[in-house]
Structures are given as C-alpha cells and as structure tokens.
N, C-alpha and C positions, 0 to 999 in steps of 0.2 A: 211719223210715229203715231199708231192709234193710243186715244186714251187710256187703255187700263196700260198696255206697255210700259207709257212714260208716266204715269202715273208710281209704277215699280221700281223705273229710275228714280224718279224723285225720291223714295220713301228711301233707296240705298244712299243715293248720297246723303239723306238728313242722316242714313246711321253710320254711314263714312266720316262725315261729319264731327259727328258727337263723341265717334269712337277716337275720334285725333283729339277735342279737347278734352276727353277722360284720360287718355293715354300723356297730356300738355300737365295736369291738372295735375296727377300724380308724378309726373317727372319734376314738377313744382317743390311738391310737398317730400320728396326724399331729396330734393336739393335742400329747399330749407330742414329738413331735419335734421340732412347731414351736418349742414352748415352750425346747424345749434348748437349740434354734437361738439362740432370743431370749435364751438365761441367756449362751451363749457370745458371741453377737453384744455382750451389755452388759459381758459382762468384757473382753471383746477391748477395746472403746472406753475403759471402765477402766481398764485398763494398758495400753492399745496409746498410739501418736502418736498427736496430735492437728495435725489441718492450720493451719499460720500458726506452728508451734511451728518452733527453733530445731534443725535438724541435728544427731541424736544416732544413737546405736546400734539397730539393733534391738529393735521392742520383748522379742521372743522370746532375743534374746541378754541382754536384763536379766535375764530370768524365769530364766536359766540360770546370770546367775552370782549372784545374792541365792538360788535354790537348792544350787548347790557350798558357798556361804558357810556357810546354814545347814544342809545335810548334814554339815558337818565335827565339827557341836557344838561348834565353840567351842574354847575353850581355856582353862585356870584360871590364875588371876592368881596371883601368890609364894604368896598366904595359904592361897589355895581358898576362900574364900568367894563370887568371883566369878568369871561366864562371858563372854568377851569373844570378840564376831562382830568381824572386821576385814574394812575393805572391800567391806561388805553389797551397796553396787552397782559394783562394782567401779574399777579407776582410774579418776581423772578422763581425759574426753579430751584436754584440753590438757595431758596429764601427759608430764613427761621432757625440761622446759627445767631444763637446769645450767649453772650454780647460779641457783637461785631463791630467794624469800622464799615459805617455806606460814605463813602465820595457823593455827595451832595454837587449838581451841578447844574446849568443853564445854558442855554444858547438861541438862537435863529436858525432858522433854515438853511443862512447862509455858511454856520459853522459847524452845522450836525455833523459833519464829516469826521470831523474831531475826533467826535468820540471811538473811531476806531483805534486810532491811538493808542486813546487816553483808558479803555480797556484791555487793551496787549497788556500796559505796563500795569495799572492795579490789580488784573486778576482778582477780582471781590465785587460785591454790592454796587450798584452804581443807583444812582437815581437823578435822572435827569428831567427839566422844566423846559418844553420847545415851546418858545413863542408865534405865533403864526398872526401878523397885525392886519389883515385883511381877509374877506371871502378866497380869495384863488390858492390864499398861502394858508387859511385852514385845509382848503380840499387835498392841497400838495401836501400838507403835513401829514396829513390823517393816510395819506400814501403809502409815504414813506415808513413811516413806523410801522404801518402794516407789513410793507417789505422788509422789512429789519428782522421784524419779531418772526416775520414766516422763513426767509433765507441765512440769516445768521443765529448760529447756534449760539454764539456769546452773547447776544443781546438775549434771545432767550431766558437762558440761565442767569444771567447777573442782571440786566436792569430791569429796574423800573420804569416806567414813561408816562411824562405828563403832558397836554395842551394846551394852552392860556391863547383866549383870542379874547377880542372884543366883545360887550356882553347882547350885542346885537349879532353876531353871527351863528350860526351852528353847523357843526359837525357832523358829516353825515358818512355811512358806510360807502366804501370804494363801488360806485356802479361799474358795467362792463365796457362800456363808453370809456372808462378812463384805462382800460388794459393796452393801450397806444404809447402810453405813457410807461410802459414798463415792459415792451414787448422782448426787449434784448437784454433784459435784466435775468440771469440764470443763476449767481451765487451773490453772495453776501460781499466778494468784493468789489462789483457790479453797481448796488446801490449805494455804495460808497461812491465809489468811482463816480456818479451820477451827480450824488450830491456836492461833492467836487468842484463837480464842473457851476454846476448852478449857481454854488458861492463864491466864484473864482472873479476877483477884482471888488466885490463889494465890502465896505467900510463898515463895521461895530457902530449900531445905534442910527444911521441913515438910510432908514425905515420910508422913507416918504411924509407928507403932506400928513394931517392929523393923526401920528401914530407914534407914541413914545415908547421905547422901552421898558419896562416895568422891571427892574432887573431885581429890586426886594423881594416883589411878590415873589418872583422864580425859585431866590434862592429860600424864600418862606414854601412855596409849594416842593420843590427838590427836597427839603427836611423833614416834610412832612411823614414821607414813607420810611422813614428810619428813627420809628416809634422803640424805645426799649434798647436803642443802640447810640454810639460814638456816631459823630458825622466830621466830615471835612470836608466845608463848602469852598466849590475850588470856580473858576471860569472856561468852559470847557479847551481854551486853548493853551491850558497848562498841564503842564504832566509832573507825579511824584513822584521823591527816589524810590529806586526798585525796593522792592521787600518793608516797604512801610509800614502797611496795613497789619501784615504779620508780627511785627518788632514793635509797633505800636499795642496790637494786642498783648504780646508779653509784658510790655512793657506796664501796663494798665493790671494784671491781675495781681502784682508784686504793691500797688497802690492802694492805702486805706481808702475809706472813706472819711476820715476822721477830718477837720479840720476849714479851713475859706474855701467856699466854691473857686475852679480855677478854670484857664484852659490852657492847651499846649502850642506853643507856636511854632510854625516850619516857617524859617525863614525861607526867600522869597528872591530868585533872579530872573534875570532875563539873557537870551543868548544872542549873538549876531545871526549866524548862522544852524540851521535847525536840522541837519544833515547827520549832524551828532549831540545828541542827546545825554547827554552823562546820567549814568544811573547810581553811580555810588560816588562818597563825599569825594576822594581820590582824586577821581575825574574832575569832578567841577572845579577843586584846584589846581589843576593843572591846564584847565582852561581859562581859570580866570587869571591867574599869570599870563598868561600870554594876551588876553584883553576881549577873548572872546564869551568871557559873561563877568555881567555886572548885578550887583542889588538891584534888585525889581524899582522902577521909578527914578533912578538916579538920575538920571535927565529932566523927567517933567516936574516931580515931587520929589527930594531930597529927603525932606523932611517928613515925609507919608513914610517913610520906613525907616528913619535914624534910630528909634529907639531900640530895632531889635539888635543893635550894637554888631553889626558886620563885621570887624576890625577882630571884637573879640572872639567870635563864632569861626573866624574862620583859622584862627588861631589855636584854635581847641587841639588837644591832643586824640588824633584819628584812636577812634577805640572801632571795637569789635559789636557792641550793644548800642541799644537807643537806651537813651537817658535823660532826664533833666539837665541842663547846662546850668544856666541859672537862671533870675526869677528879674525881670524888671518890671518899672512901674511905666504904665500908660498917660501919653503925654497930648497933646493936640499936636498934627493932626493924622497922628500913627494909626493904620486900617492894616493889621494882621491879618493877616491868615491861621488860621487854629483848628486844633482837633477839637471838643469840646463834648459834653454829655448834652443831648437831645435837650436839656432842660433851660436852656440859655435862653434868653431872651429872643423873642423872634425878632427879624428885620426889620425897619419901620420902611412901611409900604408907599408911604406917600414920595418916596424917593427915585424919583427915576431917570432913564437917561445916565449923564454926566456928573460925579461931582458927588460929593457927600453921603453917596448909600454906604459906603462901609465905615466908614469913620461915624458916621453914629451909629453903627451897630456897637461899634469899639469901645464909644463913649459913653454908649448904658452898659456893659458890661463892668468899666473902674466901675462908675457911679454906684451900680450894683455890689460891689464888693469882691469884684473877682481878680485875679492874681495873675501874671503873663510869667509862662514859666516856656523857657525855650528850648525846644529838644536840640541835640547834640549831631547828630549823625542824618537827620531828616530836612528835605529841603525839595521847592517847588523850582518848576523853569518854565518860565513865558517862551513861548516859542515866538523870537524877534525882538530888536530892540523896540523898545518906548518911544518915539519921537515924537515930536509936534506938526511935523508936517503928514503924517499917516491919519491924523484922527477928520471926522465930520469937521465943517466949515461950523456950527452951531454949535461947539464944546464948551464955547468960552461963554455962551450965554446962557445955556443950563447950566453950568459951573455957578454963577449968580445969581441964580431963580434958585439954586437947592442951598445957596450958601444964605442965602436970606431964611430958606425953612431951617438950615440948621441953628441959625440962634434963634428960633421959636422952639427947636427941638430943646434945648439946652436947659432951656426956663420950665418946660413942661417935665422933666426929669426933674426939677427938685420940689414938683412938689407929687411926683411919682415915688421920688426917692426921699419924703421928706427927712428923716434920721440919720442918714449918709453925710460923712463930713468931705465926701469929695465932688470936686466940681471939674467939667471940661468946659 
C-alpha cells in the first residue's frame, strides 16, 4: 500500500475509532442517567404517597421538616449525656384540639411495633419517645419513623415522634444507600411487619454493653408535646379500654377546677394470652374469673399495686359513664398509672433501667399534695403475664443501684417540699 493510501486508512480507522468510543461514552451516560432516573424514581415511591393511603402532607414537606429536625442537632438532656430530636416528623395533623387526652409513651426499636396496636385502640393524640442506644440503632431509627410518617396515614395524623440517643451520636437524613433497607416496604403494614421481625425475641432494657435505658427521660420527653392538654403516660406494650380518651374527656368538662391538685388512676392488669384483648369492663371480668387476667404485678410486686384496691374496683356496679369510684391515699411502694393535667411534676431522670422510676414519680406527687382518685369503668392490659424468668439477667442489680437513689430521693423531697406534712 503506497503512502498517502494507508495514510487515509489510518486517519479512518482513528475516526472508526473515536466514533465507537463517542458512541460507548454516550450509551454510558443514558445508562447512567437512566439508572439515576431509576435510583430517584425508587426513593420517590420510598418516601413518597402511596395510592389508597390516607390523606397526609406532602411527601416533600415530610423530607423538610425530619431535615429542620435533624439539622437542629438535637438538644442535651440536664445531664448531657443525651441527645433529643423532638418532633422528627413533625405535628400531628389532627393536632390543636383543646383540651384533649395525648397518650404519652416510650419504647426501643425492639417494641415500635407496638404502636400499631396501641393506636387502632386510642384513636387520638399519641406521643411517642424512641430510644435508639447506639450509631446503627440511631440511623435505623431515623428510618423507620421516616417510613411511618411517609406510609401510614395514622401515624401522620395522630403522633408525635421523638429520638433520644447518646449525646455523642447524631442523626442524620435517610441517604439512598439505605433504600435496601426498605426495598419491599409498599404500605404501612409492611414497616410494622418489619419492625416485628427486628424486635422478635429481644428482652425490655438488654440494651448491650454501656447503654441503659433512660426510661424517665422518655416518658419526660413523650410529655413534653402535650403542652395545654391531659396525658396518660402508658409503656408502649399496654393498651386502654376502648372509648377512654373520649369518656375521660366528658368526664373532665363536668369537673371544677376548685379544690387539691389530683390525678385519675386506671387501674392496671396484665393478661396470659394476648389473642384477646378486652375492651370493655364486661370482658375483662369475665376473663379474669376464669384466671386469664390478673392485677398488673401480682406475681413480681404485689404490693406496687395493692393500693388501687382491686377487690373493691372490681366489684363496682358496671355503669354506663366513667366516673370517679373513690379516692385513696398513696402508700410505699404503689407506682399508678394516671391521667393527670400536664402540670405534675416531671419524672426524675436520674432513674433508669429497673426499679424505682415510677414510684418516685408517685412519691412526689403525695408529697406534693395530690389526691389518687380512681376511675370506674377505665382500665389498662399488659399484653402477657409479669414473670421473673422473662426479665434481663441484671434486674436485680439495678433494682439496688435505684433503690439506694431512691432514699436520697426521699430526703431531697423534704426539703423540696418543705411545708408538706407528708412523707414516703
């Protein structure tokens, strides 16, 4: 071949060439676009609505305020040891009926589940406190909620959501890296379902290696957003009788303000089996004759709940209304459960884990001056009996780490309460 010939060769194959990797280069870049398309198209449907779902905000307005939330960083608890997101997805929409009853509540990761529950039956307010005690269980947490608040229209509308982690970790928005984690998540019973699984066999309070429970703080942050309203701080693996919140509101507009600060107390059991759930007084007697629910604690603490006089409560003549039944006095080392006005004393935070957080919530309440009046027809259910062989191996020695703070607590009340002639 003479020179200019293959010289002409040459110069076509360099545009053969070039023209293969311009043509490589752009079959590149509509791959990847497509692909981007596709990464965005699956996180939109991710956290976007889903059709047949219930009437909420914007998806793009969630992602706006769970990003304000956690751009804020948080904020440190009295101690500093912990960092609290408030309002992750912001108010609920049925938020700004006054005065109302919010269900004040707590959990872990391991019992969010719960709350699907525990919202069928209150229909109202909720505000819930998720602990998250490590980096991995902040980033699952911060998840989760986000799938709640974007796939279920009930959490929407009724709660509120808080995050309490360590005051060394932080919170950060769902990247697309974690949509793996949610690929076969379509509706709201989905991330239940999930969450489920995830807390299926694990133990209340066996957290790991340096990581306690903070269960004041929770139910001090869960109270929080039920500024100007009733609360009733519950454990999120308890459910109320049906129609409470409603009967309890009647019940509260027919009541002065005249007279001793009080609170209302629902007594309090536990069942064997959780398959059926009694919603009216009716039922639960007819189960507890037959042995399938007892008094909350009867097995471990007898005496954590003698005072709200069982015997008498269950003997009451079934009426048609909630009402006062009667009124008793607060004894060591009784821990109610109560409806009460936002204005009660908050939890004492230093208490956590095992052992003693609610009994001294109880125990500045007498000391304070308030009144245990117990309603009639309203009443909570542990979902399972109480035993001793269900709890963490380490019960019994945070049981005597808070039983020693509690009589420091005891002494630090009277001169809180110096003019009070009552003592626990």
């Amino acid at each position: 071949m003479q020179g200019p010939a293959r010289c002409s060769f040459f110069k076509a194959l360099l545009w053969a060439l070039a023209l293969v990797a311009l043509l490589q280069l752009l079959y590149l870049s509509l791959l990847s676009g497509l692909h981007g398309r596709q990464q965005r198209s699956r996180y939109s449907e991710l956290f976007g609505g889903r059709r047949g779902e219930a009437p909420g905000r914007p998806s793009e307005q969630q992602k706006e305020q769970l990003k304000r939330a956690l751009a804020s960083g948080g904020r440190l608890d009295a101690s500093g040891q912990y960092r609290i997101y408030t309002d992750m997805l912001g108010p609920p929409e049925r938020a700004g009926r006054a005065p109302d009853l919010v269900l004040a509540t707590h959990t872990s990761l391991s019992n969010l589940h719960q709350l699907q529950e525990l919202l069928g039956r209150w229909q109202g307010p909720v505000s819930v406190a998720l602990f998250a005690p490590g980096p991995a269980e902040v980033r699952l947490a911060t998840l989760m909620l986000y799938a709640l608040g974007a796939l279920c229209g009930p959490v929407r509308q009724l709660v509120s959501a808080h995050l309490v982690c360590h005051s060394g970790d932080l919170a950060a928005f769902p990247e697309l890296e974690d949509r793996a984690e949610f690929a076969r998540l379509k509706a709201c019973g989905d991330v239940f379902a999930k969450l489920a699984r995830a807390g299926a066999g694990r133990r209340n309070y066996a957290l790991g290696a340096n990581a306690s429970y903070p269960n004041n703080l929770l139910r001090n942050v869960a109270r929080g957003a039920a500024t100007g309203h009733y609360t009733l701080v519950l454990d999120v693996d308890m459910l109320p009788s049906e129609g409470l919140r409603e009967a309890f509101l009647a019940l509260a507009a027919t009541l002065g303000a005249e007279g001793p600060p009080g609170v209302f107390v629902v007594p309090a059991f536990e069942i064997r089996h959780t398959r059926r759930l009694p919603g009216a007084k009716a039922e639960l007697l007819q189960l507890y004759q037959v042995g399938e629910i007892r008094p909350f604690y009867e097995e471990l603490c007898p005496r954590c709940q003698a005072p709200t006089n069982y015997s008498r409560w269950l003997n009451l003549p079934l009426g048609s209304s909630l009402n006062i039944a009667y009124t008793v006095e607060w004894r060591d080392p009784w821990e109610p459960f109560y409806i009460s006005a936002i204005s009660v004393p908050p939890y004492d935070e230093r208490f956590k884990q095992y052992g003693f957080n609610r009994i001294s919530q109880a125990c500045e309440l007498h000391v304070a001056g308030y009144s245990f009046s117990v309603l009639n027809n309203a009443f909570l259910v542990h979902k399972g009996f109480k035993v001793p062989s269900e709890f963490h191996a380490q019960k019994d020695a945070e049981n005597q780490r808070n039983k020693v703070l509690f009589r420091q607590f005891k002494q630090e009340l009277k001169l809180k309460y110096p003019g009070s002639p009552r003592r626990c």
